[in-house]
N, C-alpha and C positions, 0 to 999 in steps of 0.2 A: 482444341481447347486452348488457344494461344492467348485467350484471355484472360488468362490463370496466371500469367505471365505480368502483367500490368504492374499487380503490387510492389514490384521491383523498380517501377520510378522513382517511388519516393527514397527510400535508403543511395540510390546510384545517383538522385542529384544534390544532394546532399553531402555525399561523397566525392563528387567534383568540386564543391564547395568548400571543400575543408582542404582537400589539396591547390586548390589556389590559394585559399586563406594561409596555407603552410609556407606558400613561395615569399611571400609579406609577412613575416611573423614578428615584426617591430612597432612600436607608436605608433599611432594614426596610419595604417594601413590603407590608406588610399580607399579605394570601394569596397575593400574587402566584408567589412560587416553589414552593405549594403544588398552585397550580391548572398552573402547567409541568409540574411533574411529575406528575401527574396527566391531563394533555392526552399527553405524550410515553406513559406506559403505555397510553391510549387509542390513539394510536398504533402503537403496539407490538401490542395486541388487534387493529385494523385490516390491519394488514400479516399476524400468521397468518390471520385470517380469508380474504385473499387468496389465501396458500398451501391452504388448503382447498378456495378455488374454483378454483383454477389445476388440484388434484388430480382434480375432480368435473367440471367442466367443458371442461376442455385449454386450451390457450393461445391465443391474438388478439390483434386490437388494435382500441381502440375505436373508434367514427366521431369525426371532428374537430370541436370543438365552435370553429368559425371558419371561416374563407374562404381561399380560394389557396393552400391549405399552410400558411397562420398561427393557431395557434391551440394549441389542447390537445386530445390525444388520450394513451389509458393502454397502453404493450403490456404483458399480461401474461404472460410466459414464466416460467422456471427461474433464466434470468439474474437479472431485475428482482424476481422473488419475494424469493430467498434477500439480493440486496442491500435490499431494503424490510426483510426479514425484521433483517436484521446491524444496517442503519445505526437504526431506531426504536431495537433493542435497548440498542444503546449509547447513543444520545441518552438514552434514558430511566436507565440509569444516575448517566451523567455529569449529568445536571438533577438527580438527586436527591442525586447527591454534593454540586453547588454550591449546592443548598441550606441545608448547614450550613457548607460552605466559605465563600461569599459572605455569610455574616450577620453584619450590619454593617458591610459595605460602604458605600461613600459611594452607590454608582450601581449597586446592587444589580438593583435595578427594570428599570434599563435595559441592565444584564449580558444578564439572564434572557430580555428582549425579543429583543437582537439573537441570544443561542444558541438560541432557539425557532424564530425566522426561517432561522437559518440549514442546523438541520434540516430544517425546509419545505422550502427550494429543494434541498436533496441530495437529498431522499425523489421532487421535482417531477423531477430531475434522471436517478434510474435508473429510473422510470418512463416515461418518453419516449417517445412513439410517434412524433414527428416530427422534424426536424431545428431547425427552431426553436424545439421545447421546451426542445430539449438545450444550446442554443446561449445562451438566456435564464438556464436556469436556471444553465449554467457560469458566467457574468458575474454575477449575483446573488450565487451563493455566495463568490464569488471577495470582490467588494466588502463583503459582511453578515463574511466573515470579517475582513476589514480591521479592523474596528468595531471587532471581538473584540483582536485582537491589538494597540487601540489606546486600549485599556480604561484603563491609564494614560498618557496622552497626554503627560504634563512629562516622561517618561522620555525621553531622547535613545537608548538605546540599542531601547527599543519603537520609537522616530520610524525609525530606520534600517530596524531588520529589515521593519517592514511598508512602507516605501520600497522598498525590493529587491523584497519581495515583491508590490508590487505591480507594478513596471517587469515581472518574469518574468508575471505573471499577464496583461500586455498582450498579451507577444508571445506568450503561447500561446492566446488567444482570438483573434489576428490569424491565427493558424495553423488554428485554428479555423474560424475563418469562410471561410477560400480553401480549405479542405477541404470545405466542408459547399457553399459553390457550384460545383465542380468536380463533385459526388454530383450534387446537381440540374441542370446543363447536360448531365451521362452519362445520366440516367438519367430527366428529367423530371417528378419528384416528389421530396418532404420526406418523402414517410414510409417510416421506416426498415424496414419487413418487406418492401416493395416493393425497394426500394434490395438488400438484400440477395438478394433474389432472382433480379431481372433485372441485377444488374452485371457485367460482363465484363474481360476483361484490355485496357482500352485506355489511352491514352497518360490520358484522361481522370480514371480512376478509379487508376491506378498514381498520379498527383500528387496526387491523395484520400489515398490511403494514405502518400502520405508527408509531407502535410501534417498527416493526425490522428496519426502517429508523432512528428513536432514536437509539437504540442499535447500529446499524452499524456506525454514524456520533460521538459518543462518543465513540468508539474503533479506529477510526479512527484519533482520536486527531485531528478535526476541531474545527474551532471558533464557541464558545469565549473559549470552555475548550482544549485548545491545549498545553498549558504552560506546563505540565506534559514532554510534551514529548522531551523540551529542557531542563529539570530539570536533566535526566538522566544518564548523563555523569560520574554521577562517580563511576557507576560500570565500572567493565574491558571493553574493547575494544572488546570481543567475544562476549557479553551481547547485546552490542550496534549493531552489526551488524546481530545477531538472533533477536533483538526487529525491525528493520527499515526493515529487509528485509525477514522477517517472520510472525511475530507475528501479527503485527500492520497491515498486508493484513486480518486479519479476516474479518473487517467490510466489506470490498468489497466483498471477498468469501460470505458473508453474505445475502447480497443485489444478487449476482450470482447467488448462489443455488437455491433463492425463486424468482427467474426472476420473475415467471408467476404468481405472488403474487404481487408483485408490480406493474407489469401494470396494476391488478383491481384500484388502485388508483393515477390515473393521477394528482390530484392535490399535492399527496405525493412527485412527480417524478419531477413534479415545482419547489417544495424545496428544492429538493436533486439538483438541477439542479442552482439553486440562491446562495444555500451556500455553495456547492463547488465550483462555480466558484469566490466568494466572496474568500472564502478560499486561493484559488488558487493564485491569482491575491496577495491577501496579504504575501501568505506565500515568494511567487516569489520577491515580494519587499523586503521584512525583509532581505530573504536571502542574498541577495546585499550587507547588512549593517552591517556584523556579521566576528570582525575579527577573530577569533576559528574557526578552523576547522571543528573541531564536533559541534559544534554549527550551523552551515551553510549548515551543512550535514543536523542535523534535521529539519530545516526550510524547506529543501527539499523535507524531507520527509513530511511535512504537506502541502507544496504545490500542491505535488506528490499526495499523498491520494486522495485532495481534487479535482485534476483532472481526478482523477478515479471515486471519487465520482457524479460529474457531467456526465460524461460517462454514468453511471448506469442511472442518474437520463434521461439520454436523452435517453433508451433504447438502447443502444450500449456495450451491456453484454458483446457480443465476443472481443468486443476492451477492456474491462474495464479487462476482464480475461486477456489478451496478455498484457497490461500494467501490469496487477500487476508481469506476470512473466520477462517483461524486468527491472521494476524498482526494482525487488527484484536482482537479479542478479545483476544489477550495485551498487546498495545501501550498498550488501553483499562487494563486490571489493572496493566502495570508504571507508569504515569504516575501512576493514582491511588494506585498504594500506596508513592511514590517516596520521600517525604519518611518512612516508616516505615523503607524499606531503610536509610534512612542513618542512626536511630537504630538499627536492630540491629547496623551495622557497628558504627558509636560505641561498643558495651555488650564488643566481642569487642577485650578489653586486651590478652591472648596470643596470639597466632592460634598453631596448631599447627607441626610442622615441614612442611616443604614438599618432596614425594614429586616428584625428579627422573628424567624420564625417559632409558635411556640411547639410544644408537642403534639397540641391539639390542633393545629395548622398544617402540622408536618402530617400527620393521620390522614386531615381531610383532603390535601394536597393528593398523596395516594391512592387512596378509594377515589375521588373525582378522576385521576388520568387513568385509572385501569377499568371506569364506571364508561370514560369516555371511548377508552380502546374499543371496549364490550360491543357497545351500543353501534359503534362506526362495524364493526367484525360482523356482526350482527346482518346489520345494513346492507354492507356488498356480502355477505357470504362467509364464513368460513366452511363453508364446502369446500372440497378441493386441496384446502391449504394443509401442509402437514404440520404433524403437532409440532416439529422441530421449526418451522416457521413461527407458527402462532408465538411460539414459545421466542422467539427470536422479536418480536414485535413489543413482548409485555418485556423483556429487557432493554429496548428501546425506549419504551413508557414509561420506564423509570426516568431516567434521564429528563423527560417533560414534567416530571411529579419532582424535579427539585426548581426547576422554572415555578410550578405552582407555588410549592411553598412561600416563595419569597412577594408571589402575588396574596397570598390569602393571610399573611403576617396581620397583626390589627393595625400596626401602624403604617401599612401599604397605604395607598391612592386607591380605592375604588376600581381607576382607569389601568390600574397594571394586573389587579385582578385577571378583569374581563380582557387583557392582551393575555394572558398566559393561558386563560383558558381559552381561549381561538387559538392561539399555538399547540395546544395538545391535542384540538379540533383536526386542527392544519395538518401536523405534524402521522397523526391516525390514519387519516384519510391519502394524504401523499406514502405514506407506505404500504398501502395495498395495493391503490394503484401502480405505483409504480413494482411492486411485485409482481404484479397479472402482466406488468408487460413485459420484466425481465425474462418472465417462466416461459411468454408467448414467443418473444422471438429467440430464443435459446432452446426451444424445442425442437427436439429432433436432433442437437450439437450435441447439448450436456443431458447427462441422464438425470431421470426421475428419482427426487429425493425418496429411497427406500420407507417404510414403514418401519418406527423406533422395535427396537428390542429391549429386555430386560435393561443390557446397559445404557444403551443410550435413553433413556427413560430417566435413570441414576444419574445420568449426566445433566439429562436437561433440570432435573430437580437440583442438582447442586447449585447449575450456572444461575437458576432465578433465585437463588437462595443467599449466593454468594454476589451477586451484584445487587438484590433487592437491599441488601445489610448496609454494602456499601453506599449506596443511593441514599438510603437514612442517615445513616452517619454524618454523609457532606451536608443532608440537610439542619442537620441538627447540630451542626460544627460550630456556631457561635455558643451553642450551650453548654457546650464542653469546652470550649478551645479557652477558657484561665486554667485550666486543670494542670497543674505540674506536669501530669503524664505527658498531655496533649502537646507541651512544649518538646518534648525529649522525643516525642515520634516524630514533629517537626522536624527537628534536627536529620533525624535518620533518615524521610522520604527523602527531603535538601538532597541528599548523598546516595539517594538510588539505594536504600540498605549497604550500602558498600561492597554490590556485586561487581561494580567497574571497578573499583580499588584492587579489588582481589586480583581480578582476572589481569590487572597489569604487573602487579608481582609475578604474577605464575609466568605471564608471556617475558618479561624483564629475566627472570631465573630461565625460563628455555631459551633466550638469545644467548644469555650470557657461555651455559652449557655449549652453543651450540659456534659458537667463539674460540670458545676451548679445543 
């Protein structure tokens, strides 16, 4: 089975890449960012290649190339394809963007090294056949993105954010590592197809699981340690869109891989399920309130994560994989094309009138996108689907039910109407399908979303309770927003409620202790 073997092209040339890029680490580097991007599409050719053999030959994992569980070995499944498959793609992207980006740089050379390197160890990272592949390559990535984020190093406000982000990157490899030896005392082996198979519901593997839910919720930049990941900004704009739309999917792939590891602990899966949707809901707010660009972008990204993270928590692996590959792809497009969004706003001197919705618009907006979810659910089936889907769908449809609103206002066009209502059409219809296909070829990798219990029932009625509120609220936000109050909460979303304020006293008061 030497073709198990393969997936280790792409991270090894890559890796050749970065070390030549290192020998050139000055101005205008010669070929050097020519041969990156070029090593990263070689890449990219490696990882479909992959998917061809994963297709023709079915899935494994390779023999270990090391002793007692330590070394390298490659699983190739569905999971690791489609992430090989996402993460080259965008690496090779973003290298050719910072191609032209980075020309003329002072440290051009050694830009290009460390972003080369640091696509190796992600690519080494969702390939893993072992526990201390996974475990390597997290610490690696974690530190090679340091580098990045510390690209201009005289910046005090770079010093800061990659400070935080490193303190949070500690404590989730510390999380890490008591999860990953708890796996091996249960279960007597590192490798993860093994682990997955023979693990059971004991006191052993439930503190596994709630130890890789730490680790995955602090990679994930949830609350309350999320500030890190608007701090970021002032590395380059290639930085920023390999960190939103690569890197920072670990925690999910995380939670992915050890599916059948975390359903031994359901009360884990409650909390993943409470504070990402907590997350979610706040990050969605903040976002609203943030005039930068990039700034608005990363809130989205933590809103983003943190409805992945709920996904996971509700057992809907196949959806939480299909998000992380749609939100990476868009996240990759909005960063690099950030700086253009803000000259088109600049060019729009007028903007038009603005089409308020009434209560009675906001109502009908509602019952129309859950009238239309019905009718589509309907259509293909909700057989098969579990309520925690269904349920995951009509909080979806919220989100197209504030599009409504702003189409069914009196003083809309007629013509923006009838666009909003094809986009809840649209938007209905592309999410079952593309659920049937997640579930199809994720079958047989990740397991079958359980049948809800008492709590996850309590759960699911919170999260459409507590996003359907919110969903109203944004739509109703021009009718509130004179409200004295409505200004003073502006203020506070502005500021993240002031949970990054906090957490940089506490972290300022433990260096200084730790000084002493």
């Amino acid at each position: 089975m030497s073709y198990l073997f393969v997936p280790l092209f792409s991270p090894l040339v890559l890796l050749a890449a970065a070390v030549y890029a290192a020998r050139n680490p000055g101005k205008r580097p010669g070929r050097v960012p020519l041969v990156a991007e070029l090593s990263a599409l070689a890449a990219f050719g490696g990882a479909l290649v992959s998917s061809a053999l994963l297709a023709m030959e079915g899935p494994g994992t390779s023999a270990l190339v090391g002793a007692l569980g330590i070394g390298i070995s490659v699983r190739l499944d569905v999971v690791s394809v489609v992430m090989l498959v996402l993460v080259s793609f965008i690496g090779w992207i973003v290298l050719r963007y910072a191609r032209t980006y980075m020309d003329g740089e002072e440290r051009q050379g050694a830009f290009t090294a460390w972003m080369a390197a640091t696509l190796a160890t992600v690519l080494l990272l969702v390939m893993a056949g072992n526990l201390v592949q996974v475990f390597a390559a997290w610490v690696m990535t974690s530190l090679l993105l340091n580098q990045l984020l510390l690209h201009y190093p005289e910046r005090a406000t770079a010093q800061r954010a990659a400070r935080k982000k490193a303190f949070v990157a500690r404590l989730s490899e510390v999380a890490l590592a008591v999860s990953f030896v708890l796996l091996v005392v249960a279960t007597g082996t590192t490798d993860i197809a093994t682990i997955l198979e023979s693990a059971t519901a004991t006191w052993l593997t439930m503190s596994a699981a709630l130890f890789l839910a730490i680790a995955a919720v602090l990679a994930s930049a949830q609350f309350p340690m999320h500030g890190w990941l608007t701090e970021v900004m002032e590395a380059p704009t290639p930085v920023s869109a390999l960190l939103h739309a690569g890197v920072i999917n670990a925690g999910g792939f995380l939670l992915i891989r050890f599916a059948d590891v975390m359903l031994l602990a359901p009360g884990v899966m409650a909390l993943l399920v409470m504070l990402g949707g907590f997350t979610a809901l706040f990050g969605g707010l903040v976002m609203l309130t943030q005039p930068a660009v990039k700034t608005s972008l990363a809130w989205s990204t933590i809103a983003q994560m943190a409805f992945m993270i709920m996904q996971c928590g509700l057992a809907l692996f196949p959806l939480a994989l299909l998000h992380i590959v749609a939100h990476s792809l868009y996240k990759a497009h909005a960063f690099l094309r950030s700086g253009e969004a803000v000259r088109n706003v600049a060019k729009i001197r007028r903007p038009g009138p603005v089409a308020v919705p009434s209560l009675r618009n906001v109502a009908q907006a509602f019952l129309s996108a859950i009238a239309i979810y019905a009718l589509v659910g309907l259509g293909l089936g909700f057989d098969g689907k579990s309520a925690q889907a269904i349920a995951l769908g009509v909080i979806l449809i919220f989100g197209v039910a504030y599009l409504l609103a702003q189409g069914f206002a009196d003083e809309a066009p007629r013509a923006l109407m009838r666009r909003t209502v094809v986009y809840a059409l649209a938007t209905s219809l592309s999410y079952f399908a593309l659920q049937v296909i997640a579930v199809s070829l994720t079958k047989g990798t990740l397991p079958v979303t359980p049948a809800p219990g008492p709590l996850e029932w309590a759960l699911l009625v919170l999260a459409l309770l507590s996003f359907g509120l919110v969903a109203i609220a944004q739509s109703t936000f021009p009718l509130w927003a004179t409200h004295p109050a409505a200004a003073g909460l502006r203020v506070h979303l502005t500021n993240g409620l002031y949970a990054n304020a906090i957490f940089d006293k506490l972290l300022d008061g433990w260096s200084k202790r730790a000084a002493t």
